[in-house]
C-alpha positions as CSV (number, residue, x, y, z in Angstrom):
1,X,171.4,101.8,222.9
2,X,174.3,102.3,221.1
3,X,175.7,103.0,217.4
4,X,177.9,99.7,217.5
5,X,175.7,96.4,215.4
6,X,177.2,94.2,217.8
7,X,174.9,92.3,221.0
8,X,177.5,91.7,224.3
9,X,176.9,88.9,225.2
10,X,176.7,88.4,229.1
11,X,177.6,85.2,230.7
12,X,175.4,84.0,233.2
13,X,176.2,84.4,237.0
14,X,174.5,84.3,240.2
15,X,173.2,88.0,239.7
16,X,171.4,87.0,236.6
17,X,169.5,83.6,238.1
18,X,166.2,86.3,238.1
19,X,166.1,85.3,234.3
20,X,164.6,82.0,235.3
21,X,161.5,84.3,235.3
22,X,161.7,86.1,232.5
23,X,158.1,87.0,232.1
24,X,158.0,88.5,235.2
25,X,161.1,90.6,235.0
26,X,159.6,91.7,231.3
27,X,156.4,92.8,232.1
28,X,156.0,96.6,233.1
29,X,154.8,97.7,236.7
30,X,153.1,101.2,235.6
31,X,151.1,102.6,232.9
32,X,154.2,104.7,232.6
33,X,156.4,101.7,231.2
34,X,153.4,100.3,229.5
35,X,154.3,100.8,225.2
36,X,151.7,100.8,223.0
37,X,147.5,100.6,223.6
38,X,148.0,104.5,224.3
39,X,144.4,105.0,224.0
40,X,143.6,102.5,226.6
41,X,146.4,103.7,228.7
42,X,144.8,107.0,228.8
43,X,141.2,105.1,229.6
44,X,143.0,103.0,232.7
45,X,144.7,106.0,234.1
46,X,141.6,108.5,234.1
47,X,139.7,105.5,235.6
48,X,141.9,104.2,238.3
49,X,142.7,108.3,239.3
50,X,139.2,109.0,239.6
51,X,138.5,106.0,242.0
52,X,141.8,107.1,243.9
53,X,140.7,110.7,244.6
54,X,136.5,109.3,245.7
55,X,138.3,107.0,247.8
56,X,136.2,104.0,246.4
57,X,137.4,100.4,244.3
58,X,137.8,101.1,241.0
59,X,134.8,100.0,238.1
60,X,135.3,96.5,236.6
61,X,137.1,95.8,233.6
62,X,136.7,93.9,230.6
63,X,140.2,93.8,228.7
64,X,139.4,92.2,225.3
65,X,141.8,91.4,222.8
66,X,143.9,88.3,221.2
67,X,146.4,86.8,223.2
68,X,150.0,87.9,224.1
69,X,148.7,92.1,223.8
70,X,149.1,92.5,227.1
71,X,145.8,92.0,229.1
72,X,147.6,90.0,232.3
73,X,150.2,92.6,232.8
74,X,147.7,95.3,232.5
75,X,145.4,93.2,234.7
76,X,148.3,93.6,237.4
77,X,149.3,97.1,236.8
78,X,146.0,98.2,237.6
79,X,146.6,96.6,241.1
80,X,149.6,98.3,241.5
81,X,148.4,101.4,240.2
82,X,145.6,101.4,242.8
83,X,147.4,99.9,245.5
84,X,145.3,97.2,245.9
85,X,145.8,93.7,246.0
86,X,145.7,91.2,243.6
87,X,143.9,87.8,243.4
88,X,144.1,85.8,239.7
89,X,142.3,82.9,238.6
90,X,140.2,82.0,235.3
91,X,137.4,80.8,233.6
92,X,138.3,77.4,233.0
93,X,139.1,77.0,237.0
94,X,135.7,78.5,238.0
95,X,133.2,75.0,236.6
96,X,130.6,75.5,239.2
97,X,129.3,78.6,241.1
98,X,130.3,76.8,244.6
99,X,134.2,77.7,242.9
100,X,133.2,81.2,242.1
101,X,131.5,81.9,245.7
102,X,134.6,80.1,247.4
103,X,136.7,83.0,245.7
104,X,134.5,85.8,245.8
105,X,133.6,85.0,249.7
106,X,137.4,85.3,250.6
107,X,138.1,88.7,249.0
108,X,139.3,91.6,251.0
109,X,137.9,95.1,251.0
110,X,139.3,96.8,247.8
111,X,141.0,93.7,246.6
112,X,141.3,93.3,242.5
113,X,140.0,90.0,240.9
114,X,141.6,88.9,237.7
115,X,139.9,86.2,236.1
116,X,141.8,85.2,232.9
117,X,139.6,83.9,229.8
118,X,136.4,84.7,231.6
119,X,134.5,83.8,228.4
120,X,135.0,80.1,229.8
121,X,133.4,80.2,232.8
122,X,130.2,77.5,233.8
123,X,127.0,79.3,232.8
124,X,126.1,78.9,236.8
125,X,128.9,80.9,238.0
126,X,128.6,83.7,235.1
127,X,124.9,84.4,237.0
128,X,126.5,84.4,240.5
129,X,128.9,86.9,239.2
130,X,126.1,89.5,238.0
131,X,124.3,89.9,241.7
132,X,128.3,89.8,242.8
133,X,129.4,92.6,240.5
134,X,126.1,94.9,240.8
135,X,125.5,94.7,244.4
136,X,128.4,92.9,246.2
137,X,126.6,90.3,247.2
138,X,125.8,86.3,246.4
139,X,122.7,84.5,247.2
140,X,123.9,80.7,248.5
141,X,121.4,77.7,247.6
142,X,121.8,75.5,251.1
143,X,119.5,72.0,251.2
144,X,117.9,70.5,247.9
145,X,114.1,70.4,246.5
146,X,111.2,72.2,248.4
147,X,113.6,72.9,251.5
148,X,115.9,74.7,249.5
149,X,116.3,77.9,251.0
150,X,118.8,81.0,249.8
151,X,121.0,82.4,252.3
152,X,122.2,85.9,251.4
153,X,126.1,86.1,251.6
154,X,127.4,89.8,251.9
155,X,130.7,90.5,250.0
156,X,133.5,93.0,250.3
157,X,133.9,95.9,247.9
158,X,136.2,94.3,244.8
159,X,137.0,94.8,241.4
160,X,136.7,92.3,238.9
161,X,138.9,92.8,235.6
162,X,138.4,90.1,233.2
163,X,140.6,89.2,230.3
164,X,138.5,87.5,227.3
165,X,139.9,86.9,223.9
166,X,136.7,86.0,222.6
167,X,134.4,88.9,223.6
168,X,132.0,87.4,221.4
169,X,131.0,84.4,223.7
170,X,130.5,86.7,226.5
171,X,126.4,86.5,227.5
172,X,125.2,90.4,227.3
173,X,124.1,90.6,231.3
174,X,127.9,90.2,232.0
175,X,129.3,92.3,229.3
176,X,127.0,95.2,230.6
177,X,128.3,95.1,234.0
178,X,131.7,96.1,233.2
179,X,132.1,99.8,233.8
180,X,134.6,100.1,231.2
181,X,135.6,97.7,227.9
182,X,139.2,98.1,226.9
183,X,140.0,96.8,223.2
184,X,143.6,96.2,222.6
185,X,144.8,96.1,219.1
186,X,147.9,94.6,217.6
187,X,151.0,96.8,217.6
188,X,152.7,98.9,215.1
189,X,156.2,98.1,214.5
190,X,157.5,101.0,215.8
191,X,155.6,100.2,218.9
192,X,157.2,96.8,219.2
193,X,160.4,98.4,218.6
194,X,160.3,100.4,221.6
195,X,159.0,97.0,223.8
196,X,162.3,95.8,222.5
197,X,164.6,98.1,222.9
198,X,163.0,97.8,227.1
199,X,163.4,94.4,226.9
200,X,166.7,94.4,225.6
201,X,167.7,97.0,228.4
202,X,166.3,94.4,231.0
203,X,168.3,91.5,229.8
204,X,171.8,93.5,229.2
205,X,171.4,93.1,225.8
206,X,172.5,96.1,223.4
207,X,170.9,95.4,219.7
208,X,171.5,97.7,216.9
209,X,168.4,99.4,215.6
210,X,168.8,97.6,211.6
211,X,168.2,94.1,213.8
212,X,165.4,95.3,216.7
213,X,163.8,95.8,213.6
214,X,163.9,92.9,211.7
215,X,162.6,91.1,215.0
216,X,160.0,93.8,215.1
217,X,159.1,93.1,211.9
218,X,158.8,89.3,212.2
219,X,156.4,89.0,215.8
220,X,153.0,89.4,214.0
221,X,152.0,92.3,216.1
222,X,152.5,91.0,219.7
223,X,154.5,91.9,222.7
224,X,155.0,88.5,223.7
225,X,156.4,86.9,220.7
226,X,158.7,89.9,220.1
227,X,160.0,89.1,223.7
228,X,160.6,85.2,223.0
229,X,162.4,86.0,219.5
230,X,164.8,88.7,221.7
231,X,165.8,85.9,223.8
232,X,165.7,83.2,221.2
233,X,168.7,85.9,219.3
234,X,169.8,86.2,222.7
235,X,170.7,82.3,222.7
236,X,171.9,82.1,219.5
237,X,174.5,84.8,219.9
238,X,175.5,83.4,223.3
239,X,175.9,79.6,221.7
240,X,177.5,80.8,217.9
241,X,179.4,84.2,219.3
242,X,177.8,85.7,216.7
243,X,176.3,89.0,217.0
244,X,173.8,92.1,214.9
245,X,171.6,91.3,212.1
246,X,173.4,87.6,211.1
247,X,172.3,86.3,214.4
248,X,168.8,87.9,213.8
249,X,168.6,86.2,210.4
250,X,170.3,82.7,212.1
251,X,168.1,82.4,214.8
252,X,165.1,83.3,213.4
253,X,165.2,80.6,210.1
254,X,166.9,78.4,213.2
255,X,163.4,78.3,214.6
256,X,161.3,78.4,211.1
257,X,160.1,82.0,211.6
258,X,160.2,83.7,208.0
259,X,160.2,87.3,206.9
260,X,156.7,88.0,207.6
261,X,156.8,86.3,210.7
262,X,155.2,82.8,209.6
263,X,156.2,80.1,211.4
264,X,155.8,75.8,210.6
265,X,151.9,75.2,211.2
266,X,151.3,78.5,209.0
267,X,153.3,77.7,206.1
268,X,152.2,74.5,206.4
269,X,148.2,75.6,205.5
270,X,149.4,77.7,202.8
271,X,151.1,75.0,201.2
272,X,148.8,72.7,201.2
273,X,145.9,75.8,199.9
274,X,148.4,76.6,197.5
275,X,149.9,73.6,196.1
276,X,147.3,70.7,196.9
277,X,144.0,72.9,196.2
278,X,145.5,75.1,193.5
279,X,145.1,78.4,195.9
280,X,141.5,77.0,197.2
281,X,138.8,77.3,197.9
282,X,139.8,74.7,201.1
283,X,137.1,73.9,204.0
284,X,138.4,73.9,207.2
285,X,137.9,70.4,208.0
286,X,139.7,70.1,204.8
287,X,142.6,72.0,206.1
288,X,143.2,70.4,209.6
289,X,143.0,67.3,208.7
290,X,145.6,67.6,206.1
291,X,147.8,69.5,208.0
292,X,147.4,67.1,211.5
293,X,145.9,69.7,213.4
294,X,142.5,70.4,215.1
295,X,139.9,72.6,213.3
296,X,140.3,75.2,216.8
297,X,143.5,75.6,216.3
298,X,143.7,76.5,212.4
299,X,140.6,78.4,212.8
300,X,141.7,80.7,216.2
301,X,145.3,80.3,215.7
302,X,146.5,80.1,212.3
303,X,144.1,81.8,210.6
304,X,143.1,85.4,212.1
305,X,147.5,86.5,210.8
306,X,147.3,85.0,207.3
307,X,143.8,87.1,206.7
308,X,145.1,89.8,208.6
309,X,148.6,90.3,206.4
310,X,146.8,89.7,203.6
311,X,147.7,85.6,202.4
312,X,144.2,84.2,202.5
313,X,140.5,85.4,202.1
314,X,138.1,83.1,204.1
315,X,134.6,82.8,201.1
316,X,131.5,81.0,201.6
317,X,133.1,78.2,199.6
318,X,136.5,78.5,201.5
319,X,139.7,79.6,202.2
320,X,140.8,81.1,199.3
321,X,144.7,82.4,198.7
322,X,145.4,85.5,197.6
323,X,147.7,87.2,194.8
324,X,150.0,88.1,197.7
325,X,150.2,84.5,199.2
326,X,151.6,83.5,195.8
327,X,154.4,85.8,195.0
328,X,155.5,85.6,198.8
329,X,155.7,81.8,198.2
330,X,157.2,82.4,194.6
331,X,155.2,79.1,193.9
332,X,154.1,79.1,189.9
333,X,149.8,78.9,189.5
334,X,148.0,77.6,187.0
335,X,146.0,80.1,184.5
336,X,142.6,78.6,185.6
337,X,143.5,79.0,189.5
338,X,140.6,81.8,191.2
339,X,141.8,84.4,193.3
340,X,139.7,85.7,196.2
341,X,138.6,88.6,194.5
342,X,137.4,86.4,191.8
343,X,135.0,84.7,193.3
């Protein structure tokens, strides 16, 4: 890092084609490199040294959290940290449990699993997994009706770590069969200063500290937007030769990300809460079909930030807006318009 507000801009030549992959140059290869989740760090490590020193596969892992925290590269840096091998699929892959035995039947001794989303898995294959996980072994249904038999299938030695942003939908039996439950929170913004300043360092990018931390500021807690608005800064200053906190500012209301980090689709529902519904209360139904967009996607996407910083309140009668959504917005209420607290 340096003292100097500027960004150097590096032109691209045949030494920097490993940018194609960006994810996989950004993502850390220890625990070491890891920032943030310290507590879980400190889980993994204890875990993964204790199976090292009894010479035995590590527990399985349940890494729950919303998306873009980091649950993929910590899926892989437990494989590197054991020295095992890696084999990644997910639940919406695995519809029956003739996919699941496929996959677990080919597994080496030691080898790590990663099943991504593992919430979405067929019902079938979640019950082939609990005999798999317990006891390393699978019972195979061959022949149909009373001459149906089971044929006992042995299987090697494996850990499963399962990602899940929705721990929720997970049926108990398979929760309980995870040796250890990781819960990753969002990050501080000093935290995703530091995964900034390392991802800055990887792309030969020097950012003043004033700008690292308006980005910071603006990725709602996660790793993985932080790293898209570095490189989306990154492009701008390499396009408009402009460099520090101006192309920070440029880039960012370039690509409709405000101050608190709201993008299109989220100022979008607070405008129409705010300016169609006088401030709410708004269904959901209400809400997606005024904004375009499916009830999922307001409901998992949209709305966890905007009750999480504080814009909206969700009621029994609706989402509500707060007094914070409406000075943010500087949009003028009416004297009869309920706040959440109100009702």
């Amino acid at each position: 890092m340096t003292n100097d507000p500027s960004v150097d801009i590096v032109r691209p030549t045949p030494e920097s084609e490993a940018e194609l992959v960006f994810e996989g140059a950004l993502r850390p290869r220890t625990l070491a490199e890891f920032v943030g989740q310290a507590r879980v760090r400190a889980q993994l490590q204890l875990l993964l040294q204790a199976a090292k020193l009894q010479n035995r596969t590590p527990d399985h892992i349940l890494l729950a959290g919303p998306p873009g925290l980091g649950k993929t590269t910590l899926a892989m840096i437990v494989a590197e940290e054991s020295g095992r091998p890696l084999r990644m699929s997910s639940g919406p892959a695995i519809q029956h449990a003739g996919d699941l035995a496929a996959v677990l039947s080919s597994l080496v001794p030691g080898e790590i699993l990663f099943i991504d989303e593992i919430h979405r898995m067929a019902r079938s294959a979640e019950e082939m997994l609990y005999l798999a996980m317990e006891d390393f072994r699978i019972d195979i249904m061959v022949g149909k009706g009373a001459g149906a038999t089971s044929i006992p299938l042995d299987l090697a030695p494996f850990t499963l770590v399962g990602a899940t942003t929705r721990s929720g939908m997970l049926p108990n039996p398979l929760r309980d069969r995870f040796g250890f439950t990781a819960h990753l929170e969002f990050y501080s913004e000093p935290e995703l200063e530091q995964v900034l300043v390392r991802a800055a360092t990887l792309l030969d990018l020097r950012v003043d500290r004033e700008a690292l931390a308006e980005i910071a500021g603006r990725c709602r807690g996660t790793p993985r937007i932080a790293n898209r608005l570095l490189r989306r800064v990154r492009d701008y200053s390499l396009v408009h030769e402009t460099a520090g906190l101006e192309a920070v500012h440029a880039a960012l209301e370039l690509y409709d990300v405000d101050s608190l980090g709201l993008d299109r689709l989220d100022r979008a529902v607070m405008d129409i809460i705010l300016t169609r519904f006088d401030g709410g209360p708004v269904g959901l139904n209400t809400l997606a079909v005024s904004v375009g967009e499916e009830g999922e996607t307001i409901e998992s996407v949209v709305e966890p930030f905007l009750v999480r910083i504080g814009l909206i309140t969700r009621t029994p009668r609706g989402r509500v807006a707060t007094k914070q959504a409406w000075a943010h917005f500087g949009i003028p209420r009416a004297e009869s318009t309920l706040f959440a607290d109100d009702l």
